[in-house]
N, C-alpha and C positions, 0 to 999 in steps of 0.2 A: 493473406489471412492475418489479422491483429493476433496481439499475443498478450497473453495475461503475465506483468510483472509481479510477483508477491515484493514489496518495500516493507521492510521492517529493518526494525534497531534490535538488535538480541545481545542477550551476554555471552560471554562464552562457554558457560554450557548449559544452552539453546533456550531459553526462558524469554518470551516477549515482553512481558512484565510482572510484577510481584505477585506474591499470593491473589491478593487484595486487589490489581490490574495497575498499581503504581508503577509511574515510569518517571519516577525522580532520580532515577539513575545514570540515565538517557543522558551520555555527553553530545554537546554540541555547541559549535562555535560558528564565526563568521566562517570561515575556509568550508566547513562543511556545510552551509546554507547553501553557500554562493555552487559551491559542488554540485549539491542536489538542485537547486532553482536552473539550473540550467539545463538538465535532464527533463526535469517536470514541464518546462519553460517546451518542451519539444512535441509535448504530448497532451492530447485536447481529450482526454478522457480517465475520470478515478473509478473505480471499483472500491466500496465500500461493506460493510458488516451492517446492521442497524442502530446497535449503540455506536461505533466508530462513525457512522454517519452524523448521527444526533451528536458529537459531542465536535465534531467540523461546522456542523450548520451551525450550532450556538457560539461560535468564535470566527470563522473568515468572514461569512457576506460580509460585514461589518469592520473587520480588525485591520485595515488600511487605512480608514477612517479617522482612526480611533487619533486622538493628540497625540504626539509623539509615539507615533507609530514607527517601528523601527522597517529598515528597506525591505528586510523579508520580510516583513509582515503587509506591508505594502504591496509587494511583488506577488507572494503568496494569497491575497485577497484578493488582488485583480483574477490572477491566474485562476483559481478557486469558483470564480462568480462566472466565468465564462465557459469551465471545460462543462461538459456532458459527466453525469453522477449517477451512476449504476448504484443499486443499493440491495442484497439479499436480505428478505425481510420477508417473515410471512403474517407481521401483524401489522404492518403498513400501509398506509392510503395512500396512492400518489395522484387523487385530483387536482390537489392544490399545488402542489410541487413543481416550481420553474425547474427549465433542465432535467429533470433529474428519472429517472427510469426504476421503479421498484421490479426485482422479481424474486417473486412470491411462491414460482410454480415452477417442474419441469425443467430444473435447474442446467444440468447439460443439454436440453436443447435448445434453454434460450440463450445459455451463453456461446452456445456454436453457434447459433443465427447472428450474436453478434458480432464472435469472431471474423463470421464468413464476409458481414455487411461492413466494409472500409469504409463505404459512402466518403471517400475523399478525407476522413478522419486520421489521426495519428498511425502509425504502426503498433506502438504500446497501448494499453490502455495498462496505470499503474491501479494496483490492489494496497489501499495502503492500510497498514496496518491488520486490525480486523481478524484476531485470531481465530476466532469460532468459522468466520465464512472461509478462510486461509484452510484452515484443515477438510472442509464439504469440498475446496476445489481441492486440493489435494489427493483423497479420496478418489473423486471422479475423473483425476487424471487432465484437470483444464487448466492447472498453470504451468504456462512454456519458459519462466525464467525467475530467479531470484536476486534479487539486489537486496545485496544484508548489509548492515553496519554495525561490524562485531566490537561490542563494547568492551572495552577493560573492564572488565566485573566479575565474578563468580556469585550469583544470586542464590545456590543452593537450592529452592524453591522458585514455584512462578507457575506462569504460564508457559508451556513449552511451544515451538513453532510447529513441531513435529508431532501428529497424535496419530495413533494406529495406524502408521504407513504399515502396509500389507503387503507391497512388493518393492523392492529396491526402484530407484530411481538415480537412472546416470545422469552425471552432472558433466558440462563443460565450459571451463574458467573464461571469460571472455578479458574481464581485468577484474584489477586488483589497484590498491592505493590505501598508503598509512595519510593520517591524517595528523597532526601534530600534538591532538591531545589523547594520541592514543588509541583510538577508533580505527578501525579497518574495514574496509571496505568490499566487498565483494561481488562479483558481480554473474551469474554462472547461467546457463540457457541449459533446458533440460533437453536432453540428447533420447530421443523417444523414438530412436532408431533400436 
């Protein structure tokens, strides 16, 4: 069975991004690109939100392209234009849409159908970002692991990663890694035993 990664950058205490949805806070350097591109690099499928969708499709097809383009961007656009694009939306069309899979409806059972269907696909499918759709899988109990990248911050306010958990949820660390500007890494599978 695939398992749903939630990927997110948080501060340290738990905010995805600012009031406002800013995420100028968000350290990141070469070491942590090449970190994360090689993970992604493994996985033929995102899980997205609908604005967290709309603001990837307005920057990768394309940002490989672009004149000086930098290697992740490159890497990351190739990658991007080929995996399979899940997308929770319930004001969405997906006639037009290469790749990409809206659901709209029925939300745990279309995401067990896809957990159940490997079709030869990755193991992970990553959830990136996407706080509004992060908390509906949370809630319904459909994401099997976390990969955070705790940032040196205290934001005070935000967005939090966490909203009305209802029942504890056991965590179990798989790794861990500091990263040079500070950033940490985590990495943790939810123990749903």
């Amino acid at each position: 069975m695939r398992k749903i990664i939630s990927f997110m950058h948080i501060s340290l205490d738990g905010f995805v991004a600012g009031p406002n949805g800013e995420m100028n806070w968000i350290k990141v350097n070469e070491e942590i690109f090449d970190h994360i591109g090689k993970r992604i690099s493994e996985t033929d499928a995102a899980l997205y939100g609908r604005v967290t969708y709309e603001m990837m499709q307005n920057y990768w097809p394309s940002a490989g392209d672009e004149p000086g383009a930098s290697k992740h961007d490159i890497e990351h656009s190739t990658w991007y234009n080929k995996a399979h694009k899940l997308v929770l939306s319930k004001t969405m069309k997906g006639a037009s849409l290469t790749n990409t899979t809206i659901i709209s409806d029925n939300l745990p059972d279309r995401i067990n159908e896809i957990k159940q269907s490997r079709n030869g696909g990755s193991e992970e499918i990553l959830l990136f970002g996407s706080p509004t759709a992060t908390h509906s899988l949370i809630q319904l109990n459909l994401i099997d692991g976390y990969w955070l990248f705790v940032n040196p911050i205290i934001l005070g306010q935000g967005i939090p990663l966490f909203v009305d958990v209802k029942n504890k949820i056991a965590l179990k660390l798989l790794t861990s890694r500091q990263f040079s500007c500070g950033v940490i890494e985590l990495n943790y599978a939810v123990d749903k035993q």
